[in-house]
C-alpha positions, -999 to 999 in steps of 0.1 A, spaced: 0 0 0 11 35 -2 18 58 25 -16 74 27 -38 78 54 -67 63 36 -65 45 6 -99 36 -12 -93 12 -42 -120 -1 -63 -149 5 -40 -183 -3 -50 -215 0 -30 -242 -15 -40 -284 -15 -27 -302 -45 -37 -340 -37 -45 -366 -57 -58 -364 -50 -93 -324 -45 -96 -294 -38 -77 -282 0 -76 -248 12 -74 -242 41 -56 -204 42 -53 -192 20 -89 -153 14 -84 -138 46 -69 -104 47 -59 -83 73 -44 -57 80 -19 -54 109 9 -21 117 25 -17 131 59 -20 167 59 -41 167 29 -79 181 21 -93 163 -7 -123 176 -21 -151 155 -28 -174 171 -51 -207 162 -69 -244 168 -75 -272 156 -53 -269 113 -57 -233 115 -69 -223 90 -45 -199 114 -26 -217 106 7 -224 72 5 -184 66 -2 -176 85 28 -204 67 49 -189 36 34 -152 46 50 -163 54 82 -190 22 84 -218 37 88 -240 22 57 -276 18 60 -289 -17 51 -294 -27 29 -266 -9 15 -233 -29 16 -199 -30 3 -198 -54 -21 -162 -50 -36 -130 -30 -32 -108 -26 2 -105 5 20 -72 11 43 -61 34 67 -25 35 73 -12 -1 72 -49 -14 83 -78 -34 63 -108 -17 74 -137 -22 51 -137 -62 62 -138 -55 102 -159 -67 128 -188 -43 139 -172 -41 173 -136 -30 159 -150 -6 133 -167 11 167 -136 15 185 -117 31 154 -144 50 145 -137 87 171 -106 74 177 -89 71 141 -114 86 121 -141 115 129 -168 126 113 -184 161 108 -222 162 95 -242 189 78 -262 196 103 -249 196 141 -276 184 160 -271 147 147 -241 148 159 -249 165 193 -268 145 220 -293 175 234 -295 164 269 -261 163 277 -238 193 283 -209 198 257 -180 191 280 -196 160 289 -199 150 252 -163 160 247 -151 142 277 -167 109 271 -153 104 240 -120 112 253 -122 89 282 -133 60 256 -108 62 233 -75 79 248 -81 67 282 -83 97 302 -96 105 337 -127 124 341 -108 155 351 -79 151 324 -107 145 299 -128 178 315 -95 196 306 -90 182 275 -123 193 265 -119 233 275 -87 236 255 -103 215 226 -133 242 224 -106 273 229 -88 256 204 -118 258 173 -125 293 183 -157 291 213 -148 323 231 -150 318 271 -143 280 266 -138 276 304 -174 286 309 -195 274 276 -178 238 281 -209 233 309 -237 245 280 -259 227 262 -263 222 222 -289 244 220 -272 274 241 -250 277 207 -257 295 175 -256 273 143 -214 283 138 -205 280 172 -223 242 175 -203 237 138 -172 243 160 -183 223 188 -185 192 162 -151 197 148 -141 196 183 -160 166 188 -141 152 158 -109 156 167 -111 154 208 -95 116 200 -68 130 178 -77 110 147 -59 106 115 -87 113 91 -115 133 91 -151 131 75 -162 163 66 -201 158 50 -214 192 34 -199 210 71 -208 245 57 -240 242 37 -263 252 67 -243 280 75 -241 318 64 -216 327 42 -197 348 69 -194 314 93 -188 294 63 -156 315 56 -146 309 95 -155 267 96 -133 269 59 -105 287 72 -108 267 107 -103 235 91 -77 245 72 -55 259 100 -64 228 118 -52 205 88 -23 219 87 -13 221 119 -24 187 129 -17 168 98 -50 153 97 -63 143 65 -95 154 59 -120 141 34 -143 173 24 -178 165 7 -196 194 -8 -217 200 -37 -203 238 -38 -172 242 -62 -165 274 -46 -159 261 -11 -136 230 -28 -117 263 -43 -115 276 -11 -104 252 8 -86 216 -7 -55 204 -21 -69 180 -51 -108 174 -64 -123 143 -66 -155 150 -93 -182 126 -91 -211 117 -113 -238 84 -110 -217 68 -84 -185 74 -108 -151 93 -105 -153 114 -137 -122 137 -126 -95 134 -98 -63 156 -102 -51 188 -81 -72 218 -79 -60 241 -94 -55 219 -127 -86 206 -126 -108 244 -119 -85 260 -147 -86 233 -171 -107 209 -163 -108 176 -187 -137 161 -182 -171 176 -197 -191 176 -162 -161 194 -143 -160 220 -176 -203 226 -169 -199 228 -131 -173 256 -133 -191 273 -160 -223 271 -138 -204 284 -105 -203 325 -98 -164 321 -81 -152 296 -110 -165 315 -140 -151 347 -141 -154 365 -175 -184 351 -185 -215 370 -196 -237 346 -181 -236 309 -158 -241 278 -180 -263 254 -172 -257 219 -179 -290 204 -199 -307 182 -187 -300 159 -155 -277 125 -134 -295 97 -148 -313 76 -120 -291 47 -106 -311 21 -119 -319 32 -153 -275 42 -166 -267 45 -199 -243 17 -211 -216 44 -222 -209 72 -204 -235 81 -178 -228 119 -188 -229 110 -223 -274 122 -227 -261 157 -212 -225 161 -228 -217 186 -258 -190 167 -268 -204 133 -267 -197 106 -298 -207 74 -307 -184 57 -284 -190 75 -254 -230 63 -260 -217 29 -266 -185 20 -247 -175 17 -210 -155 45 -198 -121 42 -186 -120 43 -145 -97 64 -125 -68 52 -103 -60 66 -72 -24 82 -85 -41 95 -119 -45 135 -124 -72 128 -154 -106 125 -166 -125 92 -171 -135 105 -204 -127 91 -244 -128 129 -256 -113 147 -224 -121 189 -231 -84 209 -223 -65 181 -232 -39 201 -248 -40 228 -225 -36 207 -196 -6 186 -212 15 221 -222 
């Protein structure tokens, strides 16, 4: 394996239904490396989430992995035991929802939250763990941490309980973090600050985080390479800044052209035509093939290649920029 902190090769989630078996997440690989944001970035039913769900077990049956192995570090996780995929989940590998409050028990005080997961996984006694949990809060920003660590979720504004989850995610010091959609409820002012605060804490840290947005202008903001997804698939993986100023694949060309911050210069926003196919009713081409300007007969009629986890291109026969992107 490489020396990533998560390595997801071939994965493939599938939902079996009465009439067929959907595929969600259809052979996505990619790597993250300590230190690193990647960008996971798609429309609504992409299959952004359910990949990152799949990582951090915490797939709703009958959704499964059905193929593909998912490491982090040196370890095997997709294939582990209920029990052992609870103990590294907090501890190795946190999570930060959309909204909050699912992550937020509303009875309990925030210190307590903080502390018990501290005491679970690193060990701590209560008052180490008590401690632990102020300088956690001081540490993503809650003024007066000393006195807010004894308030409840709902005591918070909207940001502030953002914070108070990214505390919660990384109280256990994990490796990797989960970020699902963290700034989509949020203002744009507190969207800037929960951008800015991962960032510093990436950085400083080295904790690989695993960002999942639908907004190109928050994946501009904020990560280091872009994974594009589209009906479960990776259409385009590669570094940012390649792949928002020449993007290869048609669908990452229509979502910059249909973004305010990424299409600078233009009269108007494009739309892309049309819209993601249903899982269980894919094209046997190119999924993005019915919407695509460039599309030919062998994009309606032939598999497209898949991405690896170490290649900067677009699964795509006719890939837009090519020349561009090669110069």
């Amino acid at each position: 394996m490489t020396n990533a902190v998560l390595s997801i090769r071939d994965l493939v989630v599938d939902i079996p239904t009465r009439h067929a078996v959907l595929r969600p997440v259809d052979h996505v690989s990619y790597d993250i490396q300590a230190g690193e944001i990647l960008g996971v970035v798609g429309e609504s039913g992409a299959g952004k989430s359910m990949a990152g769900n799949a990582v951090i077990g915490l797939l709703n049956r009958p959704a499964h992995i059905a193929s593909g192995e998912i490491w982090l570090k040196d370890q095997r996780i997709d294939n582990l035991p209920r029990e052992q995929m609870r103990r590294l989940r907090g501890k190795e590998i946190g999570m930060v929802f959309q909204d909050p409050l699912t992550s937020l028990n509303p009875l309990l005080r925030i210190g307590d939250q903080l502390s018990e997961t501290m005491m679970e996984h690193l060990g701590l006694s209560k008052s180490d763990a008590h401690k632990r949990a102020i300088a956690a809060l001081d540490e993503v920003g809650i003024p007066a941490a000393a006195q807010r660590v004894d308030s409840y979720p709902h005591e918070f504004s909207g940001g502030m309980r953002q914070r108070v989850v990214i505390a919660l995610a990384l109280c256990a010091e994990p490796s990797l973090i989960i970020a699902d959609e963290p700034t989509t409820a949020l203002d744009v002012s507190v969207q800037a600050q929960i951008i800015a605060l991962l960032k510093k804490l990436c950085r400083e840290r080295g904790t690989a985080i695993m960002l999942i947005t639908h907004d190109m202008g928050v994946i501009a903001e904020t990560a280091d390479r872009v994974a594009v997804m589209y009906a479960g698939r990776l259409a385009e993986l590669g570094p940012v800044r390649e792949v928002l100023t020449t993007p290869q694949h048609p669908y990452t060309q229509g979502l910059m052209g249909s973004t305010p911050l990424a299409s600078k210069g233009l009269d108007r926003l494009r739309q892309i035509p049309g819209s993601m196919p249903r899982l269980g009713n894919l094209p046997d081409g190119c999924a993005f093939a019915p919407r695509c300007d460039y599309a030919k007969a062998q994009c309606v009629q032939s598999p497209i290649p898949r991405l690896g986890a170490d290649m900067a291109r677009a699964a795509c026969w006719y890939p837009v920029n090519q020349t561009e992107a090669a110069s």
